[in-house]
C-alpha positions as CSV (number, residue, x, y, z in Angstrom):
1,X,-79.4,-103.8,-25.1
2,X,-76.0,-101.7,-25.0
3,X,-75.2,-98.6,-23.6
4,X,-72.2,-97.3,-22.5
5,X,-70.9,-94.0,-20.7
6,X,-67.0,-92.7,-21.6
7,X,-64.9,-91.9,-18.7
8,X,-65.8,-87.9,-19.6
9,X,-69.4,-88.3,-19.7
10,X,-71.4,-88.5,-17.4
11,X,-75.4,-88.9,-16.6
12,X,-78.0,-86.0,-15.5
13,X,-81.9,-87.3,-16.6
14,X,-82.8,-89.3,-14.1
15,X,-84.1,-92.7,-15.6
16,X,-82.7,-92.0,-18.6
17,X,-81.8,-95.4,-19.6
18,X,-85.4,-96.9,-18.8
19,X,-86.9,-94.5,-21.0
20,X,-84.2,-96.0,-23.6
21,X,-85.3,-99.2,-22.9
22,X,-89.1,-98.4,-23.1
23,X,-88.3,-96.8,-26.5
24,X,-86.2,-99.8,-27.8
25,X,-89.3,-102.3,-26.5
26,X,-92.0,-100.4,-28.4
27,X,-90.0,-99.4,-31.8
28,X,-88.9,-102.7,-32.8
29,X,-87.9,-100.9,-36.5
30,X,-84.7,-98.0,-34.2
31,X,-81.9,-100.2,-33.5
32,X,-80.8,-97.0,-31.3
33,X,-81.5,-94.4,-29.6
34,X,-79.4,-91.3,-27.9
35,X,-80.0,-88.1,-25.8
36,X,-78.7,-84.3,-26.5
37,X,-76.1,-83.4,-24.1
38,X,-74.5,-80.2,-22.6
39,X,-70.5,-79.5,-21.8
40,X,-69.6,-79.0,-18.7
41,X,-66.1,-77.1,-18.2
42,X,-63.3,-78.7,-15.9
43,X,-64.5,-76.7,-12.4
44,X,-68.3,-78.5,-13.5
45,X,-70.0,-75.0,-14.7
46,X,-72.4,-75.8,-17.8
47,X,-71.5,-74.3,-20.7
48,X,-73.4,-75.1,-23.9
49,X,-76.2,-77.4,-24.3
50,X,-76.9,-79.1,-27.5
51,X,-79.4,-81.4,-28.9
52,X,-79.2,-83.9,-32.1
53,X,-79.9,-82.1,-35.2
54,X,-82.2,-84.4,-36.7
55,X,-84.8,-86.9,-34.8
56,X,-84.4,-89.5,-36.6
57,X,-81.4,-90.5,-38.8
58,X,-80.5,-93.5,-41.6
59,X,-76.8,-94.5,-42.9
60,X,-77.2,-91.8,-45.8
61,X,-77.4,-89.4,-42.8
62,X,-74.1,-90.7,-41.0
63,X,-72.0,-90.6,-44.0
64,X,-71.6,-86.7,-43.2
65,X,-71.5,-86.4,-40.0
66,X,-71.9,-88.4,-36.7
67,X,-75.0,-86.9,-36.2
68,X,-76.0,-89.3,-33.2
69,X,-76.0,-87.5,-29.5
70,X,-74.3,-88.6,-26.8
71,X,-75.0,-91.8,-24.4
72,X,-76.4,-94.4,-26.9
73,X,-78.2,-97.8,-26.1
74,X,-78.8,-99.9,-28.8
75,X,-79.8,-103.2,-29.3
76,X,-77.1,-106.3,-29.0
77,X,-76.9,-106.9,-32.6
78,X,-74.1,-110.4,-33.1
79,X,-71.1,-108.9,-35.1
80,X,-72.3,-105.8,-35.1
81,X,-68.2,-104.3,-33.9
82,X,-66.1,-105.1,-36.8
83,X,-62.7,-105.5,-37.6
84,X,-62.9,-102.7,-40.4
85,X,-63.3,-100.5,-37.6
86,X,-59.9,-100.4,-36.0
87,X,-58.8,-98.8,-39.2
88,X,-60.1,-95.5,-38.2
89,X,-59.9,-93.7,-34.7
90,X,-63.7,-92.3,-34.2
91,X,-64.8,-95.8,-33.2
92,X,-68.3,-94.3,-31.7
93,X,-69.1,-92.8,-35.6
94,X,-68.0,-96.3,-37.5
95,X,-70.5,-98.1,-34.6
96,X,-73.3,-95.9,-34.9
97,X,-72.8,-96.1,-38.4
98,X,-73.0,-99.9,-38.7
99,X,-76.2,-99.7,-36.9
100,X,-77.4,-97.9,-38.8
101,X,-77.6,-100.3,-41.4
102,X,-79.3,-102.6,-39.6
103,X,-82.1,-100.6,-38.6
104,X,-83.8,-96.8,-37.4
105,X,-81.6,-94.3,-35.2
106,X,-83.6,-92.3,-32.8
107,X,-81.8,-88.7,-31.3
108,X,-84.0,-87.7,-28.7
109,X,-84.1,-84.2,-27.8
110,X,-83.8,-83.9,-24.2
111,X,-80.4,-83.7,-22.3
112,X,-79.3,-87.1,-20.7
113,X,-76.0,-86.5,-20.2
114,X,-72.7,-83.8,-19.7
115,X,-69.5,-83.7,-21.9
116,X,-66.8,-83.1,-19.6
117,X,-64.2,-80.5,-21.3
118,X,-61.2,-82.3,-20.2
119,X,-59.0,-81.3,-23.1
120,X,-56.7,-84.0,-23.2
121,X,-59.3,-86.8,-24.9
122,X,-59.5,-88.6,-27.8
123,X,-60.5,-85.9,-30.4
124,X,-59.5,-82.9,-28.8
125,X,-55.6,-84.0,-28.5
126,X,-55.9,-83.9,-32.4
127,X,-55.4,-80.7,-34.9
128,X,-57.8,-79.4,-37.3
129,X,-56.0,-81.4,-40.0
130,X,-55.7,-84.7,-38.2
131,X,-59.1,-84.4,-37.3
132,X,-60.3,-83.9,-41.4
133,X,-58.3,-86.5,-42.8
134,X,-60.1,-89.0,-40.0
135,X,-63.3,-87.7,-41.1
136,X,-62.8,-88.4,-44.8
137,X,-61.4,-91.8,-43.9
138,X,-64.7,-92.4,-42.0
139,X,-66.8,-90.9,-45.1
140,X,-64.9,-93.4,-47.5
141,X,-65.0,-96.3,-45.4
142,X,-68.8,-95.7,-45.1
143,X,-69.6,-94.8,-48.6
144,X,-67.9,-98.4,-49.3
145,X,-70.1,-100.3,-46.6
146,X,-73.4,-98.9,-48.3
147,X,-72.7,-99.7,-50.9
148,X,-71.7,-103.2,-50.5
149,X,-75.0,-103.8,-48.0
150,X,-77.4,-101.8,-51.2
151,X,-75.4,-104.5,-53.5
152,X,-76.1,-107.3,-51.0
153,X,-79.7,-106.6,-51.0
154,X,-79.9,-106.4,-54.6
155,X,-78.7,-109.9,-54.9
156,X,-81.5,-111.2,-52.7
């Protein structure tokens, strides 16, 4: 398995990651599973807690919205990173989406982890405008991978 934490993130379940793993070994069809989170402000206060919006999600989900939570472990799938994914900047959507095509997505709704509101990250250095025209970028870079893995499926 793979999981990873970003450098604003940061873990509060205890054995969180065991009960990832103990999901992952008995769900052989989820290729991934996450955890709700909260924000926590710069002085460490929480401020909003928020869990996935769906349990369970599929490609057709993910071409809306990254819908998965925060704090993923997924299963070590060969090739899974892609060089169609430096193309876009929300690299944790175009992964989770990839996944997804491989198997289940499971958004648990406990919290696992905090958000830290630093205010100078990846998303939240970007405007409102910046921050749509990377989202329909995603949606059309998506929209083409379905499709080519529905045509791909066809064939065999």
């Amino acid at each position: 398995y793979i999981t990873y934490i970003d450098g604003d993130d940061f873990y509060i379940a205890p054995y969180k990651l065991q009960k990832q793993v103990d999901f992952l070994d008995s769900n052989q069809d989820y290729d991934m599973n996450s955890t709700g989170y909260t924000y926590s402000a710069k002085d460490g206060n929480t401020q909003l807690h928020l869990v996935p919006l769906m349990s369970e999600l599929t490609s057709q989900d993910l071409l809306n919205s990254n819908y998965v939570g925060f704090i993923r472990m997924f299963r070590n799938i060969p090739g899974v990173a892609s060089e169609w994914m430096d193309e876009i900047e929300f690299h944790d959507w175009a992964m989770n989406f990839e996944i997804s095509l491989h198997g289940k997505i499971k958004c648990d709704d406990c919290i696992g982890c905090a958000y830290r509101l630093v205010g100078d990250g990846l998303i939240t250095g970007l405007s409102d405008e910046q921050i749509n025209q990377q989202n329909n970028k995603c949606r059309e870079i998506f929209s083409k991978r379905l499709e080519e893995k529905l045509h791909n499926e066809q064939i065999k």
